[in-house]
Phi, psi and omega in degrees: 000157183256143198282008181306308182279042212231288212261050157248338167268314182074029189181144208254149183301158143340291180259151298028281169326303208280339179282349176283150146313161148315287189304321165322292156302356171278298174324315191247347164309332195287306194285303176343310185278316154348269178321301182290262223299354165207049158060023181313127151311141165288345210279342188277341205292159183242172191300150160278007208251314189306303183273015173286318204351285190329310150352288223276339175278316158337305209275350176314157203250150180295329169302331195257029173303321234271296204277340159312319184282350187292307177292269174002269164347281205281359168234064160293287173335309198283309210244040187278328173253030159285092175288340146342309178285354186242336161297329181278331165328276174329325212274284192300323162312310167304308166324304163277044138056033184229093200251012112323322168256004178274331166303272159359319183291309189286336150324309171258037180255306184313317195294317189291321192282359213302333210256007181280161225219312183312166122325122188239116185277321181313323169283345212250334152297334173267022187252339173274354173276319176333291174300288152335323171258347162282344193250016191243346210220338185278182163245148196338302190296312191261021182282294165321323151319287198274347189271340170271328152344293194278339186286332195269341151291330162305345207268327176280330194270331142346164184216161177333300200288342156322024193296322186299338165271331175285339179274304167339292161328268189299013124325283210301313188303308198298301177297318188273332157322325170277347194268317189248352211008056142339138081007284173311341196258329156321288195284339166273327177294318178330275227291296194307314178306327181273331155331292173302337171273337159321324193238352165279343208291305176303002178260335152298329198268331163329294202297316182304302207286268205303315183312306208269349178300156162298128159308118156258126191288163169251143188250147158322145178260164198301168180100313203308158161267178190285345161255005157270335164316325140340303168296302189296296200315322194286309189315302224283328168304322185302313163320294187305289184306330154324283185303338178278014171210051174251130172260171187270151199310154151224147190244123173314305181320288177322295209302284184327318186262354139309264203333305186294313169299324176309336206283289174292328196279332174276333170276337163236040135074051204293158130356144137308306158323332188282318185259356158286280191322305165327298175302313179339300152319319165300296212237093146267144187069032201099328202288154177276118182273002158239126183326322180265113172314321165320313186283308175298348176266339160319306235230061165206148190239308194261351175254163173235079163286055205261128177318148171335187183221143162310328185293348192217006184249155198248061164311164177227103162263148169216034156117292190244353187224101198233110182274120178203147156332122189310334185270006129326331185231172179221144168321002165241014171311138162245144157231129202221124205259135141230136173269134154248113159197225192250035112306010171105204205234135196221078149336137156218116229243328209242056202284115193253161182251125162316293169208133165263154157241123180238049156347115178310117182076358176292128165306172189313309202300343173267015204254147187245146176227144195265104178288174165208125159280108182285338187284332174279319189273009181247003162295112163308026152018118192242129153334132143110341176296144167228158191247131179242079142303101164270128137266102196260118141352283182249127187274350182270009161225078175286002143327320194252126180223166148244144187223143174226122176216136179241152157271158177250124172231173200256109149257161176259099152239150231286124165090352168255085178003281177259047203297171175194133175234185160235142196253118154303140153259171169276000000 
């Protein structure tokens, strides 16, 4: 049926409603809001027949690119003020390495959209293919045009929680700085970096706040039956077992838009005041704002603040087994072991967590956590071998490590000839 007689109700019939796919129903909630919020002539609205089509071609899998787009194409008539249809286009175009009509695409979504008022994230998501094919198909000057044009509609079309596009934005701004040395364009990735950290930063301390709390289980509600009860029972062991190998959080988001500030805030050489404020924001009251001191000493300007030293964090190796401190590590840690000797050089790569230990009332700084290697343990470990511990906090910086290292030496132990232990050295 055609949705025209729709848009004085705004609401799908019942059994209307119940006979759509889910996506369908999104698909013509979509036109719906077209049409109301932005005053879409009825003559655009489209069928219901139509917009399963679309769905349903949408949903094609990337081996079915070549006849989607085909399909796309040759009903150009039917979806020409759809704007769905020309972001999925744009989408496809990109995809196939054809970043000319994907530029066109997003061209006439722009032509079709004139009248939206809103924030449009749809759009605002298909402007970084955007950006990428002005800089594979343009020449310098019109890269540049267009590529500061889309940053700055993403940045309107966007919301706080958007970050991943507003971090995108500061790239592309970061590239036309190297490209022009612009300043100004310095000071907008500036800006943006510092935005995202403002509003991710409480999502770190969510996380820190849920590690260090007492689990509380959930109780069935009265009433329940024996298998949701069944259900809570399961949740709640799942919980318990979680928690005992959870390493402390890192929120990808925070971490990543530190980093870029930090980054920019040295190159453009910030204030003292400048560099308060960050922490301020960062810190509050002082406080560290990431559980692992390795990590958490990245982010500090007024303080001397330094990650453990190898030397003073108080680890255990045996071969197959390695205990080292929770605030050493992060739930993006790598660990990585080398045996050296004269049989060569032997990685043991696949170190899984085992155990936390959480001492009843200990800050964080007492929590111990235990790796295990089926691969250390099935290693002969030889006298005269020496073992080097890498430990990276966050494996996407493998620069900030810990390095640990022991020999393997021949002890006499009771009933065994030829004993072998490990001694740490410096």
């Amino acid at each position: 049926a055609d949705l025209e007689f729709l848009k004085d109700g705004w609401e799908l019939d019942d059994a209307e409603s119940d006979e759509l796919h889910n996506s369908t129903k999104n698909a013509l909630s979509y036109m719906l809001n077209m049409i109301r919020d932005y005053d879409l002539p009825g003559d655009y609205a489209l069928s219901k027949e139509s917009v399963e089509s679309f769905v349903q071609w949408s949903g094609k899998p990337d081996s079915q690119r070549v006849a989607k787009i085909s399909w796309l194409e040759s009903h150009e008539s039917t979806y020409s003020e759809f704007g769905p249809y020309w972001l999925e286009l744009a989408k496809d175009y990109y995809e196939s390495n054809e970043y000319r009509k994907c530029l066109d695409s997003i061209s006439r979504y722009e032509t079709v959209s004139t009248r939206i008022f809103r924030k449009d994230i749809d759009y605002a998501q298909a402007l970084p293919m955007a950006i990428i094919s002005a800089k594979e198909i343009y020449g310098k000057s019109d890269y540049i045009e267009t590529a500061e044009q889309y940053c700055s509609t993403i940045l309107e079309n966007t919301k706080d929680s958007d970050w991943t596009l507003r971090y995108f934005t500061a790239q592309i701004y970061l590239d036309l700085y190297a490209l022009t040395d612009d300043s100004a364009y310095l000071d907008n990735a500036y800006k943006i970096a510092y935005d995202n950290v403002v509003v991710l930063v409480d999502s770190q301390r969510e996380l820190n706040d849920a590690y260090l709390a007492d689990i509380v289980e959930i109780k069935a509600e009265s009433g329940a039956t024996k298998r949701e009860k069944q259900e809570v029972r399961s949740y709640n062991k799942l919980m318990k077992e979680e928690r005992k190998i959870a390493l402390p959080p890192v929120s990808e988001a925070f971490y990543l838009n530190c980093d870029l500030l930090f980054a920019l805030a040295e190159q453009r050489n910030i204030s003292v005041a400048e560099k308060s404020k960050i922490e301020s924001v960062i810190h509050e009251n002082g406080e560290p704002v990431f559980l692992t001191s390795a990590l958490d000493a990245r982010y500090w300007y007024s303080k001397s603040v330094g990650s453990a030293k190898p030397e003073d964090v108080d680890i255990s190796f045996d071969g197959e087994k390695l205990t080292i401190p929770a605030i050493c590590i992060t739930d993006h840690a790598d660990i990585t072991v080398t045996i050296t000797g004269g049989s060569g050089t032997k990685k043991l790569t696949d170190w899984v967590v085992s155990e936390v230990k959480r001492p009843k009332n200990a800050s964080v700084d007492r929590f111990s956590v235990t790796f295990t290697s089926k691969e250390g343990k099935a290693y002969k470990y030889q006298a005269g071998e020496t073992i080097t511990i890498q430990v990276t906090p966050v494996s996407e910086t493998p620069s900030e490590s810990l390095e640990f290292k022991y020999d393997v030496i021949k002890v006499k132990k009771l009933f065994v000839l030829d004993g072998i232990d490990f001694e740490r050295t410096k």
